[in-house]
C-alpha positions in Angstrom: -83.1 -20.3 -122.3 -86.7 -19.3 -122.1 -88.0 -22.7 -121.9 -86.0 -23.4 -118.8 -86.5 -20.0 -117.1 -90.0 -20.2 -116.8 -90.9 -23.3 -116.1 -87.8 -24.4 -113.8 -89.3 -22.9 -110.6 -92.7 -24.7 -110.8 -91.2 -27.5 -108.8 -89.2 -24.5 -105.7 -91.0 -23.3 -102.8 -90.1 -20.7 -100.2 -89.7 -21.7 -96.8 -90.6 -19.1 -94.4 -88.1 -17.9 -92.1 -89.9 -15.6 -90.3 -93.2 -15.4 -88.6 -96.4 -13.9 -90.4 -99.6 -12.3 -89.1 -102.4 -14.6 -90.2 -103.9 -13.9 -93.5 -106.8 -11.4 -93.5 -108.8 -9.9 -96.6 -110.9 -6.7 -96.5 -113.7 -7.5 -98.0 -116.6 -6.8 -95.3 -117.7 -9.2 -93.0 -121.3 -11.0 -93.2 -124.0 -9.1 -91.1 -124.9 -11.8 -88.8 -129.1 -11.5 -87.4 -129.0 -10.9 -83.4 -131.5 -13.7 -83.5 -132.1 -16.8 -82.4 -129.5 -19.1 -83.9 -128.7 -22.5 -84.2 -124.6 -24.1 -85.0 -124.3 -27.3 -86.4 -121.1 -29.2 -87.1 -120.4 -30.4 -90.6 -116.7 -31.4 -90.2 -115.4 -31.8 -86.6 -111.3 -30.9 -86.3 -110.2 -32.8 -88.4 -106.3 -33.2 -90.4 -105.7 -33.2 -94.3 -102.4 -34.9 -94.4 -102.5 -37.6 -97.8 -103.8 -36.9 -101.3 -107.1 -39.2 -101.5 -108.2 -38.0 -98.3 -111.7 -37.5 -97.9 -113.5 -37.0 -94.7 -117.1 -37.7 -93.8 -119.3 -36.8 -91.3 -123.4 -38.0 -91.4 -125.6 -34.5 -90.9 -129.0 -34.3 -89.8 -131.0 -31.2 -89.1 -131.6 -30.6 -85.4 -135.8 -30.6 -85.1 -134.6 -26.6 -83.2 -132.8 -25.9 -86.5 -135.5 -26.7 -88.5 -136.9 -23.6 -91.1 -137.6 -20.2 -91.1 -134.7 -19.3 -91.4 -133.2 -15.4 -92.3 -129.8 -16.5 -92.9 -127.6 -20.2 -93.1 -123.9 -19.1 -92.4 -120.7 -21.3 -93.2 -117.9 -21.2 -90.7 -114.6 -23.2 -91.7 -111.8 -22.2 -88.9 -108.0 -23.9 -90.3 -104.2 -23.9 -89.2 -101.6 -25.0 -90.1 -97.5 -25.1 -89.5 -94.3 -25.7 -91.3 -93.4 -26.1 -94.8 -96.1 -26.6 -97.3 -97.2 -25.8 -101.1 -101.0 -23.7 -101.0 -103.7 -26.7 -101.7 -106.7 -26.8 -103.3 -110.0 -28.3 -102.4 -113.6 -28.4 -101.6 -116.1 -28.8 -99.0 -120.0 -30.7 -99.5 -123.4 -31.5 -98.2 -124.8 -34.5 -100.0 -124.2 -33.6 -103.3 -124.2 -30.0 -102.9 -120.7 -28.2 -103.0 -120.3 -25.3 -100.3 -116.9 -24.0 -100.3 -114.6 -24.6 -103.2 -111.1 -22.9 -101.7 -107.6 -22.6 -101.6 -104.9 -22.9 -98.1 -102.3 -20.4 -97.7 -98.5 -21.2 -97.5 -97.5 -21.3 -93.4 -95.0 -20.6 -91.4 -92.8 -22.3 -89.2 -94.6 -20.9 -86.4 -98.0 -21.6 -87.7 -101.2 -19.6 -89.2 -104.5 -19.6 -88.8 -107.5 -18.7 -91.1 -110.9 -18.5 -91.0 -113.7 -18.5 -94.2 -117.4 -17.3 -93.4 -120.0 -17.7 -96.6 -123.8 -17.5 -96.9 -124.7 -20.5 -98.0 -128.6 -19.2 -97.5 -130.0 -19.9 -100.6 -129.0 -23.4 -100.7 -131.1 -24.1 -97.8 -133.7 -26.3 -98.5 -131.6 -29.2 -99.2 -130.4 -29.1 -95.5 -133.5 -30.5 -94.9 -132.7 -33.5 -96.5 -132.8 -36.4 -94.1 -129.4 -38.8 -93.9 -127.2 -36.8 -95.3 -123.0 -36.6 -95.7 -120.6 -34.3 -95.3 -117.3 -34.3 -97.5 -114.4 -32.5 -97.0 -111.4 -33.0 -99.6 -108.3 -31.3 -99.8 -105.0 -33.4 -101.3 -102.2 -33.1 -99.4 -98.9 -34.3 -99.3 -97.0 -34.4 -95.4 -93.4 -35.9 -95.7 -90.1 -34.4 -94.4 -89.8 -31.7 -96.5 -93.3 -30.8 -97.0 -94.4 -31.0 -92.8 -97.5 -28.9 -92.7 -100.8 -30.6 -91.6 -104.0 -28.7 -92.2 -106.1 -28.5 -89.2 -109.5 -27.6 -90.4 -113.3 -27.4 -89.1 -116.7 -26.8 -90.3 -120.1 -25.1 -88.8 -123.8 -24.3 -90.5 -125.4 -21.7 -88.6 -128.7 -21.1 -88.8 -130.1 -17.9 -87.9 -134.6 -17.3 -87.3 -136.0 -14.3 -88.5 -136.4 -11.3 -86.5 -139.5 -9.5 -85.5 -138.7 -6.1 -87.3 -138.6 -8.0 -90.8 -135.0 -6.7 -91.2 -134.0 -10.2 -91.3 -137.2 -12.0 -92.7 -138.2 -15.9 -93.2 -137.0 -16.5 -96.3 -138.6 -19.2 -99.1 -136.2 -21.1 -100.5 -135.4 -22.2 -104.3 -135.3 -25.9 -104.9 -131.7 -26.9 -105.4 -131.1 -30.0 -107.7 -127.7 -31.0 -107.6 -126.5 -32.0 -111.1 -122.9 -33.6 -110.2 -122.3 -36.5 -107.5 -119.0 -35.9 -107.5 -118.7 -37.1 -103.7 -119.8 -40.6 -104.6 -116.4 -41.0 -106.3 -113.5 -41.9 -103.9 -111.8 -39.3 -105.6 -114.5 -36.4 -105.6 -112.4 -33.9 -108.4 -112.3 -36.6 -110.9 -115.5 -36.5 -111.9 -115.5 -32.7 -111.9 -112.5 -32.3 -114.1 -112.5 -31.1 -117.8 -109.4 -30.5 -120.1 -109.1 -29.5 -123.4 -112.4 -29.7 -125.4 -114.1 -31.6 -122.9 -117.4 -30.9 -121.4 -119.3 -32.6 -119.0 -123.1 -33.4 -119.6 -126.2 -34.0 -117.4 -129.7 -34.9 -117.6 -132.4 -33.4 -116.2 -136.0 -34.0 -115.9 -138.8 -31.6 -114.7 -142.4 -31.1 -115.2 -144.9 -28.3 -114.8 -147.1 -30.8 -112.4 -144.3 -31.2 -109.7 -142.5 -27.9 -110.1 -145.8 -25.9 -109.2 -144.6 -22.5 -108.8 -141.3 -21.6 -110.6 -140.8 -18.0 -110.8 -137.1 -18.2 -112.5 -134.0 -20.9 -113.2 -130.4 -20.4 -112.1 -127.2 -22.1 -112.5 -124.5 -21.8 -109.9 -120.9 -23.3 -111.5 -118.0 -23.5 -109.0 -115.4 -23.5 -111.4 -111.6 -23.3 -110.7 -108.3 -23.9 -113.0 -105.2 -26.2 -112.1 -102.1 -27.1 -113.9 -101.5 -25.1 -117.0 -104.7 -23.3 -116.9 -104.1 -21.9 -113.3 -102.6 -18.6 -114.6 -104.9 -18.5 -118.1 -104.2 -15.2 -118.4 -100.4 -15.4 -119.0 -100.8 -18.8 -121.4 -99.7 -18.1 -125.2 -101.1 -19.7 -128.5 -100.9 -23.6 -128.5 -98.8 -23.3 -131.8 -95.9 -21.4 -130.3 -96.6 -22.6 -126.5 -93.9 -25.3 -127.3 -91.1 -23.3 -128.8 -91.3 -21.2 -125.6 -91.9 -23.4 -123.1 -94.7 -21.9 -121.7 -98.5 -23.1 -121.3 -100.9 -22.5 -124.3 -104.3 -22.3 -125.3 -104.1 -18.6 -125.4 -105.6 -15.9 -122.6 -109.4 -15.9 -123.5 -111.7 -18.1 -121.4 -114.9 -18.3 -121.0 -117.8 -20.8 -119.0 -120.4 -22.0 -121.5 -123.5 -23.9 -120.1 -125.3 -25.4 -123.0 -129.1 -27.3 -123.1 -130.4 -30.0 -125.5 -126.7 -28.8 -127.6 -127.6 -25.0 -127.9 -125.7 -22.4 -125.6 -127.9 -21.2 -123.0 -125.2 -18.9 -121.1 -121.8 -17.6 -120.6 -119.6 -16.3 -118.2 -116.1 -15.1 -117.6 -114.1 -16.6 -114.8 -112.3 -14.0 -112.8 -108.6 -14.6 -112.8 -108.1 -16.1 -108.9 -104.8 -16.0 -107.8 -104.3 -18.6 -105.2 -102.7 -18.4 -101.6 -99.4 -19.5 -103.2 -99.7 -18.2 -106.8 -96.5 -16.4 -108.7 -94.9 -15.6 -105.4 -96.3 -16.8 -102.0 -94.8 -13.3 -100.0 -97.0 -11.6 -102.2 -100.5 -13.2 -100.6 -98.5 -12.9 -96.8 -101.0 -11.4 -94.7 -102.9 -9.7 -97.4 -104.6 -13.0 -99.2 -105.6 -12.5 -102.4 -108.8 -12.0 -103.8 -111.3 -15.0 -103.6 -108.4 -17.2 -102.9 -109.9 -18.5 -99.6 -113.7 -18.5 -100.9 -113.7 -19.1 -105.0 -117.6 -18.0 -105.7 -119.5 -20.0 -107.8 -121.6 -18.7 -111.0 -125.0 -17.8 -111.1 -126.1 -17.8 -114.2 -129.7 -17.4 -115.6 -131.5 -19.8 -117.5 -134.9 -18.5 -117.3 -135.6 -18.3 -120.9 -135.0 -21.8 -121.1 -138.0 -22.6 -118.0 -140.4 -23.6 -120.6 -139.0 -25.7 -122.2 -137.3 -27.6 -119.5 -140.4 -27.9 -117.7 -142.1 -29.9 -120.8 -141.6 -33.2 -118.8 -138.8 -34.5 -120.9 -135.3 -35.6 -120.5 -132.9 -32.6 -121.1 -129.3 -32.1 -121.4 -127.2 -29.7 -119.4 -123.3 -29.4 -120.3 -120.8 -27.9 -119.2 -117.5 -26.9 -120.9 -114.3 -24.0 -120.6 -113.4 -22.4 -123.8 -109.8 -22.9 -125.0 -109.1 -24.8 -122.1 -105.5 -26.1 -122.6 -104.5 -29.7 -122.5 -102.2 -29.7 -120.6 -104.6 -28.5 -117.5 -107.8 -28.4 -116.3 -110.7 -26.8 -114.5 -112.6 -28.4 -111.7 -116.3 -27.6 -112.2 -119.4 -28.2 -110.1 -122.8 -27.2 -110.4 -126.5 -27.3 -109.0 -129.7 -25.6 -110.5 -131.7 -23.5 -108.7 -135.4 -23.3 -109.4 -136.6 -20.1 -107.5 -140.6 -20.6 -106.4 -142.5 -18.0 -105.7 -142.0 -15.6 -102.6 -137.9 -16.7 -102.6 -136.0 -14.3 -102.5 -134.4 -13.8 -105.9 -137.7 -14.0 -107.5 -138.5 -11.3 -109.9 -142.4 -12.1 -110.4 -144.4 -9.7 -111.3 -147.2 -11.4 -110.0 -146.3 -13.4 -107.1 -149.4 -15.4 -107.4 -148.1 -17.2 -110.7 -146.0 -19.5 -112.2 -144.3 -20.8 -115.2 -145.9 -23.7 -116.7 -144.7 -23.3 -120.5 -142.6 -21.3 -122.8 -140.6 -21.6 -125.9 -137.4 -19.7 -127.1 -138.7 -16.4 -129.6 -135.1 -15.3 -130.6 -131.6 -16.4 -130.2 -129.1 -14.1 -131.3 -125.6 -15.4 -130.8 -122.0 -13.7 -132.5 -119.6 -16.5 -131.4 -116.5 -16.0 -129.7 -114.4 -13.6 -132.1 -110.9 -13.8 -130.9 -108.1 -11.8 -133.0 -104.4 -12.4 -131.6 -101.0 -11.3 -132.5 -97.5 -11.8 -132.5 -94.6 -9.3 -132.6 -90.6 -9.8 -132.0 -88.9 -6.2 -130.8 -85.7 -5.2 -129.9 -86.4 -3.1 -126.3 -84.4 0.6 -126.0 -82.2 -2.0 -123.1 -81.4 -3.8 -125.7 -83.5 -7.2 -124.5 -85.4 -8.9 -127.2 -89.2 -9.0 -126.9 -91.7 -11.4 -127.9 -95.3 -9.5 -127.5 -98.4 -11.5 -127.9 -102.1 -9.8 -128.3 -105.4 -11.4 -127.9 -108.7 -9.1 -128.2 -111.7 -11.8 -127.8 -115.7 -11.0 -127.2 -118.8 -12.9 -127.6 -122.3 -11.9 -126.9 -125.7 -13.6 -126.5 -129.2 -12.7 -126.9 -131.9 -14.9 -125.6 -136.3 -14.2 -125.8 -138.1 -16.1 -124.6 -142.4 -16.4 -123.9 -143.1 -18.0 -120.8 -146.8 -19.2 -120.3 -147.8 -18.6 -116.8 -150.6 -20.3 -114.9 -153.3 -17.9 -115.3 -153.2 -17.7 -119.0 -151.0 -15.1 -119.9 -147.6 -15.1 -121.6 -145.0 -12.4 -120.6 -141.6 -12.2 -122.2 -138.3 -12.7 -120.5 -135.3 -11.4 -122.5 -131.3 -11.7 -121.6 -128.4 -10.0 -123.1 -124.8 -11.3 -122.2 -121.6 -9.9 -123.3 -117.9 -10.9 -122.4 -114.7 -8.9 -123.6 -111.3 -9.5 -123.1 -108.4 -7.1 -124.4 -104.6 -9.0 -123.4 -101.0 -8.6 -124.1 -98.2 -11.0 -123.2 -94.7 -9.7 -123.3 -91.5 -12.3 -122.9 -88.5 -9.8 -122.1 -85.1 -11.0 -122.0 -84.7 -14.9 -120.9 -86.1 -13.9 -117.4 -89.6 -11.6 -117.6 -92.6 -12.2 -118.2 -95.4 -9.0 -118.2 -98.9 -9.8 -118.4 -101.6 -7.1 -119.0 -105.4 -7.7 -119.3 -108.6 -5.8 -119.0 -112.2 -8.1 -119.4 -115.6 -7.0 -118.9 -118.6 -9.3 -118.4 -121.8 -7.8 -119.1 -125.8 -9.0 -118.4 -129.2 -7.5 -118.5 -132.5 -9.2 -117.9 -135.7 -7.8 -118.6 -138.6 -9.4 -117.8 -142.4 -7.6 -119.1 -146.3 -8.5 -118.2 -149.2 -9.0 -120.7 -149.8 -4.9 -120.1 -145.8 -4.4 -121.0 -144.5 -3.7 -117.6 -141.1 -4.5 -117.1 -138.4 -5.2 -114.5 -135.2 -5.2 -115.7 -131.9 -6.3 -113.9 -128.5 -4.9 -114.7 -125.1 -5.9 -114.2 -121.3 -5.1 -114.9 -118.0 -6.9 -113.9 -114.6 -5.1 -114.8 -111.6 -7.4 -113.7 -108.0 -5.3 -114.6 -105.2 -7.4 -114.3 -100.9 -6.4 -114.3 -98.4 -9.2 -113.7 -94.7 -8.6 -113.7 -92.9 -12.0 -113.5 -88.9 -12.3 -113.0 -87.0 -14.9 -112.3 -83.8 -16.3 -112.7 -81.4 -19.0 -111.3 -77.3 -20.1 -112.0 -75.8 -23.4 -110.5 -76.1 -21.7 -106.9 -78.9 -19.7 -106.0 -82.0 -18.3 -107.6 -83.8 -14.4 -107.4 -87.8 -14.2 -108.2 -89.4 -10.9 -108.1 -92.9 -10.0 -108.4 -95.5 -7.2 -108.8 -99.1 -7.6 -108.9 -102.2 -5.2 -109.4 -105.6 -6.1 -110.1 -109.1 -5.0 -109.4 -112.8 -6.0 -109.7 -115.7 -3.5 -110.6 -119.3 -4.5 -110.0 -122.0 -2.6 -110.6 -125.5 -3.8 -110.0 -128.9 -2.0 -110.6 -132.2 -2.6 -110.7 -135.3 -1.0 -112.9 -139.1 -0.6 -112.2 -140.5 0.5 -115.8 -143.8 1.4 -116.4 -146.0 -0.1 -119.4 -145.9 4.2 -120.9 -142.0 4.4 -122.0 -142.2 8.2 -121.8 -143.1 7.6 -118.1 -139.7 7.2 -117.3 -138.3 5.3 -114.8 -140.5 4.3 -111.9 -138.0 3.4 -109.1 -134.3 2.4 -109.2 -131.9 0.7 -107.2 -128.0 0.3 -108.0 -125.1 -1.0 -105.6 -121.3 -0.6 -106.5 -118.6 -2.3 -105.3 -114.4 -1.9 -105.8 -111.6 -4.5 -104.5 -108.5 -3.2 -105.7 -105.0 -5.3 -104.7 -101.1 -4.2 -105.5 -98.4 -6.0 -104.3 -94.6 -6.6 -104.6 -92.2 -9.8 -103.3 -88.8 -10.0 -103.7 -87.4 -13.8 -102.6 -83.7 -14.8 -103.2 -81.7 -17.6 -101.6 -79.4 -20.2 -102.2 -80.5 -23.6 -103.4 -80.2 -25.6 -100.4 -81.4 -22.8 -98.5 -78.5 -22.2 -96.6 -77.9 -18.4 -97.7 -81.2 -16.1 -97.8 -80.2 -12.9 -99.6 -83.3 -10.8 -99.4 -86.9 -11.4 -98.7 -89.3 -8.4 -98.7 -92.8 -7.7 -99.7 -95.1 -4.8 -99.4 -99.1 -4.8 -100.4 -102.1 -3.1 -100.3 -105.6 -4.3 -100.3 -108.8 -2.4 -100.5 -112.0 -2.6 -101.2 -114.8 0.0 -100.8 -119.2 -0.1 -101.6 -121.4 2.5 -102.3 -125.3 2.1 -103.0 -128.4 4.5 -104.0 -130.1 3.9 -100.7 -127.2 6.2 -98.8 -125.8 9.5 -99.0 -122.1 8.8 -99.1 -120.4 8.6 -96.2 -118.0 11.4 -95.3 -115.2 9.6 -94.1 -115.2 7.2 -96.4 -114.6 8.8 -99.7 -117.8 8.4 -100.7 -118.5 4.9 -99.9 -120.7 3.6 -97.3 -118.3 1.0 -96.6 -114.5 1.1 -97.1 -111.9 -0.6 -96.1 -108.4 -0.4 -96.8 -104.8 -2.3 -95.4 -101.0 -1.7 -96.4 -99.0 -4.6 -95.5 -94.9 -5.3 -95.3 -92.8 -8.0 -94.3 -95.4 -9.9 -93.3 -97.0 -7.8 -90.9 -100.1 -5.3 -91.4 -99.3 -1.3 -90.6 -102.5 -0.1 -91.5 -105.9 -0.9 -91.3 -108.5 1.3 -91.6 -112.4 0.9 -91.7 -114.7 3.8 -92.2 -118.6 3.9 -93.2 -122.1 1.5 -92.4 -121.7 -2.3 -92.4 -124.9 -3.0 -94.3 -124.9 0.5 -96.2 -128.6 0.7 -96.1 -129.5 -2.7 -97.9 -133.1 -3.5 -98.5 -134.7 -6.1 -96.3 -133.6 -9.6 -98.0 -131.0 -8.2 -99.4 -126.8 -8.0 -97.8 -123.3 -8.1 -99.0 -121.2 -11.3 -98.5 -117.8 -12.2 -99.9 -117.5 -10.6 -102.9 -120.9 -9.3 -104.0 -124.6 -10.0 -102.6 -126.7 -12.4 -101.2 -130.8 -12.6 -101.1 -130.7 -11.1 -104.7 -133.8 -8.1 -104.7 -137.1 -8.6 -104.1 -139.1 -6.3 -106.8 -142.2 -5.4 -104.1 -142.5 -1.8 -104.7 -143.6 -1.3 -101.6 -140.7 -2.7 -99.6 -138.5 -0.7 -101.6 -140.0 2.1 -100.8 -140.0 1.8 -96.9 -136.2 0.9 -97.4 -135.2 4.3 -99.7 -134.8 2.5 -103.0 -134.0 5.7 -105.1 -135.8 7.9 -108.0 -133.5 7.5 -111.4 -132.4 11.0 -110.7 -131.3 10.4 -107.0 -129.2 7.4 -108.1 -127.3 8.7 -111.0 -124.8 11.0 -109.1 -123.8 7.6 -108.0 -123.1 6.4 -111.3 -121.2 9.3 -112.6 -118.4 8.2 -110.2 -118.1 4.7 -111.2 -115.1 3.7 -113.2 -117.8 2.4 -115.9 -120.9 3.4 -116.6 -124.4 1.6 -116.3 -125.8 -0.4 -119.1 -127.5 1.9 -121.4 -126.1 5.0 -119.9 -123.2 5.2 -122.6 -124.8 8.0 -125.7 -128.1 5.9 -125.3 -127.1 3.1 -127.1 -126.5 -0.7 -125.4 -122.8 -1.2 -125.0 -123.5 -5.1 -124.8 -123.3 -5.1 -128.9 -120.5 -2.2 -128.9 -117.9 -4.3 -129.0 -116.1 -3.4 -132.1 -116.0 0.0 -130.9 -114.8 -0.6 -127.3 -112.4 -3.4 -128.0 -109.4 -1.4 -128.9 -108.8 1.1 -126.1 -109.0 -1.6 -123.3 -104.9 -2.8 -123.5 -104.7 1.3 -122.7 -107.4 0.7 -119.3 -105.0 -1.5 -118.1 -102.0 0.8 -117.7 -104.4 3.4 -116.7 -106.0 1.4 -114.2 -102.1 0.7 -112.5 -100.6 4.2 -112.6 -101.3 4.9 -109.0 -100.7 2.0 -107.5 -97.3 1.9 -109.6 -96.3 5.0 -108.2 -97.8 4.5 -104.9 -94.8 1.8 -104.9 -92.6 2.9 -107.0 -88.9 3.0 -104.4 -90.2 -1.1 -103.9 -90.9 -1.4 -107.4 -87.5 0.1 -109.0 -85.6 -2.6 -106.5 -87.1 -5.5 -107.3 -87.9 -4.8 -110.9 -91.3 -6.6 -111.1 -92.6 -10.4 -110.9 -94.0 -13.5 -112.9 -96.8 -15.7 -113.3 -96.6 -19.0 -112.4 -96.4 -20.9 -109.2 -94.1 -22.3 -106.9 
């Protein structure tokens, strides 16, 4: 029945018959200083062939590669050949993870891959003398399963340039919190399940932290076993009687200090290189598969008091996290000094030497789910679960600064999820879900000046999921479409409100994926009866500082690719690589790097815009700014917005639906889970 429907493939694979072109992704590729530049080797070629593999290399800064720097860039260049499940793992420095990723599923004839990722801001501890490098990524060769991963690793490390397009940065201190790679096996001690948590202790003080500016968190965080595809999971109470994983569909990073929450995040639902239906990711990977980003989350209104020379508590825990899986998390703090370059002083001459919390505002997570049993017009029986969840957080805090004064620091965070699961028939599964992720900061001066940053993350999600399999032979079908929105914008206000707004500076950003697979063979794989797969990727970046670009829809970068049997028909690139960025400030991966340096004066000499130059950009988002929506903030609007997001969702996949609608019809949809 169910039970055996959709989990019975788990332990299939598909193994390729014909060649591939090697994976690619659109986003755009990292602007790279013509300056001088230095490469270092972190991992030499090397083979991940056993599961408690970890290889080491020592790494000491070259005295030529020693600081300023303008940029530190990652290379990792792989292969591999055969027959192979998609793996999982993780690259460090020290104590300090770099890359947390995922390899694609080869071919007989062999891929090849390569991952580039500024790793800038983590600079400062590539200075540290003696240190290791680790590369882990389980594997399992045998006769069946013959592909080796060939893998290799650079640092690059780029000077300034004499224009001050590429400037020397100064770097935050990074304090790792985990030592994961003094374990034999580094992801044991980075793995939580169920209502676990993991905890740390830190200790700073005001006399040998001399010039913080700000406090970040970045969390690598990525889900495994039952929690790999969250998003389709059910309620634990009925997660039995259907044979499918449980926990529900909401999830959501909390970091908490001394036992209070101090942040939260929504984790973005990765599919990996082999997830639902490897022909899906074949060339087109899927999004962040290759490069899983960590979290940055700020805990600036927590600087005071973590700089009171005591022994403080940092934990980490995933909410609803089912037992029967587990996330992999990581993290490092980042304590921004002054003059780095995601510090949003005011006054660059001071420092945080004090604080306390003012007000702390927090709803909970409010989660509401449902169950219904229908008869469809086809006459299949369908079970449809719902799950609406939010949770918001409001943090201010007064931090004492070196020269006397005391300025507030305020932050608002606010995550939304809106989700249905339908189980059609003994064979389908459909998954739709829309969540939003929400955070302003606003920091003010003693004379009520104020610099306030802005951001929102939209993450649409449709999964169609069939499978099903008699004595013989088996037929799995798949359709995919989801996106990510980011919005980001900055705000220079003046101490008079009725001034206005003094200068602005916003940057959009759109990756949107659909894609269909169709894989159906025999058992022993002696008889493949069809194997087809068509996708598109694209992904697209518009910012205040440019007029949009005529050829590119009104984007000053776009990119887009179709994709079918394994080959890519079209790709198409239109519009500026670095679209204008501010100096310090560039686009990697999936969303930027050197966060904004509030001079007013550089922003000027690089066209930061006037409110009213910037908003013709905003009108054209698929959401609107923070504070834009009938002047109210939509961080607390959750009640109201709740209820139409199931609706965004099928909005969201109309054109891509019909885009592919001949495919589509044929292979009537796909499934969530691996093989």
């Amino acid at each position: 029945m169910i039970i055996e429907v959709l989990t019975v493939f788990t332990i299939l694979y598909i193994r390729f018959t014909t060649s591939s072109d090697n994976p690619i992704s659109v986003q755009p590729p990292l602007i790279r200083p013509a300056t001088e530049k230095c490469v270092v080797t972190l991992i030499s070629q090397s083979s991940c062939s056993y599961w408690s593999e970890v290889i080491m290399e020592s790494f000491n800064l070259p005295t030529d590669c020693l600081p300023p720097w303008s940029k530190v860039i990652l290379d990792v260049s792989a292969s591999e050949y055969g027959t192979q499940f998609d793996r999982y793992g993780a690259l460090w420095l020290g104590n300090i993870e770099l890359l947390r990723t995922t390899t694609p599923e080869p071919t007989a004839a062999g891929i090849a891959w390569h991952i580039e990722k500024d790793v800038t801001l983590y600079g400062s501890y590539f200075t540290t003398p003696n240190l290791t490098a680790y590369l882990a990524i389980p594997n399992n060769v045998d006769s069946t399963y013959t592909g080796v991963i060939q893998i290799e690793a650079t640092l690059t490390f780029y000077k300034p340039d004499l224009e001050g397009k590429f400037p020397p940065l100064s770097l935050p201190i990074v304090l790792p919190l985990t030592s994961a790679t003094q374990y034999n096996n580094p992801f044991s001690a980075m793995q939580v399940t169920s209502n676990q948590s993991l905890s740390y202790s830190v200790q700073l003080s005001a006399s040998n932290i001399t010039s913080l500016q700000a406090v970040h968190l970045d969390i690598f965080a990525s889900a495994h076993g039952c929690e790999e595809f969250f998003y389709s999971n059910i309620p634990s109470d009925a997660a039995a009687s259907y044979g499918i994983c449980g926990g529900g569909v909401y999830r959501e990073l909390q970091v908490f200090i001394d036992g209070q929450l101090a942040a939260i995040a929504m984790p973005f639902p990765v599919i990996y290189t082999g997830g639902i239906n490897p022909l899906l990711w074949r060339p087109l990977t899927g999004m962040m598969s290759f490069d899983i980003p960590s979290h940055r989350l700020d805990l600036t209104p927590f600087a005071g008091v973590l700089l009171d020379g005591g022994v403080h508590s940092i934990s980490l825990t995933v909410l609803n996290n089912d037992i029967e899986g587990y996330w992999l998390l990581d993290a490092a703090l980042l304590l921004t000094c002054k003059d780095s370059p995601f510090s949003y002083d005011l006054n660059e001459a001071n420092n945080v030497v004090g604080g306390s919390i003012d007000s702390y505002i927090d709803s909970g997570t409010i989660l509401s789910e449902e169950r219904h049993l229908k008869k469809r017009d086809d006459g299949q029986k369908e079970i449809l679960f719902t799950t609406a969840g939010h949770h918001s957080l409001a943090i201010i805090s007064f931090l004492k600064y070196s020269d006397g004064t005391t300025r507030s620091y305020s932050l608002k965070m606010a995550l939304i999820t809106s989700n249905e699961n339908a189980l059609v028939g003994e064979s389908t599964a459909i998954t739709q879900q829309l969540s939003q992720q929400s955070v302003e900061s606003q920091q003010s001066d003693e004379n009520g000046q104020r610099v306030v940053e802005l951001s929102e993350n939209r993450y649409p999600l449709y999964v169609e999921d069939y499978y099903m399999q008699d004595a013989t032979s088996f037929d799995m079908q798949a359709t995919v479409f989801y996106e990510l929105d980011c919005l980001k914008q900055w705000l220079w206000l003046p101490a008079d409100k009725e001034a206005g707004i003094h200068m602005s500076y916003a940057v959009m950003w759109n990756n949107r994926i659909g894609s269909n697979a169709t894989y159906n063979r025999t058992l022993d794989h002696s008889v493949l009866y069809n194997q087809n797969d068509t996708a598109k990727d694209s992904f697209r970046i518009r910012t205040s500082a440019l007029p949009p670009h005529d050829d590119g829809g009104g984007f000053c970068y776009s990119r887009s690719a179709t994709a079918a049997a394994g080959t890519v028909w079209v790709d198409r690139i239109h519009g500026e690589e670095d679209c204008g960025f501010p100096s310090g400030l560039s686009f990697c991966g999936y969303g930027l790097c050197g966060p904004l340096s509030l001079t007013g004066t550089q922003q000027v000499a690089h066209g930061a815009a006037k409110r009213d130059a910037d908003s013709d950009m905003k009108s054209t988002s698929a959401f609107k700014s923070i504070g834009e929506k009938d002047g109210k903030d939509p961080l607390f609007e959750v009640e109201e917005d709740k209820n139409g997001l199931a609706a965004l969702v099928l909005e969201e996949r109309i054109p891509l639906t019909m885009e592919l609608t001949t495919r589509r019809r044929r292979n009537n949809g796909v499934a969530a889970h691996s093989l």
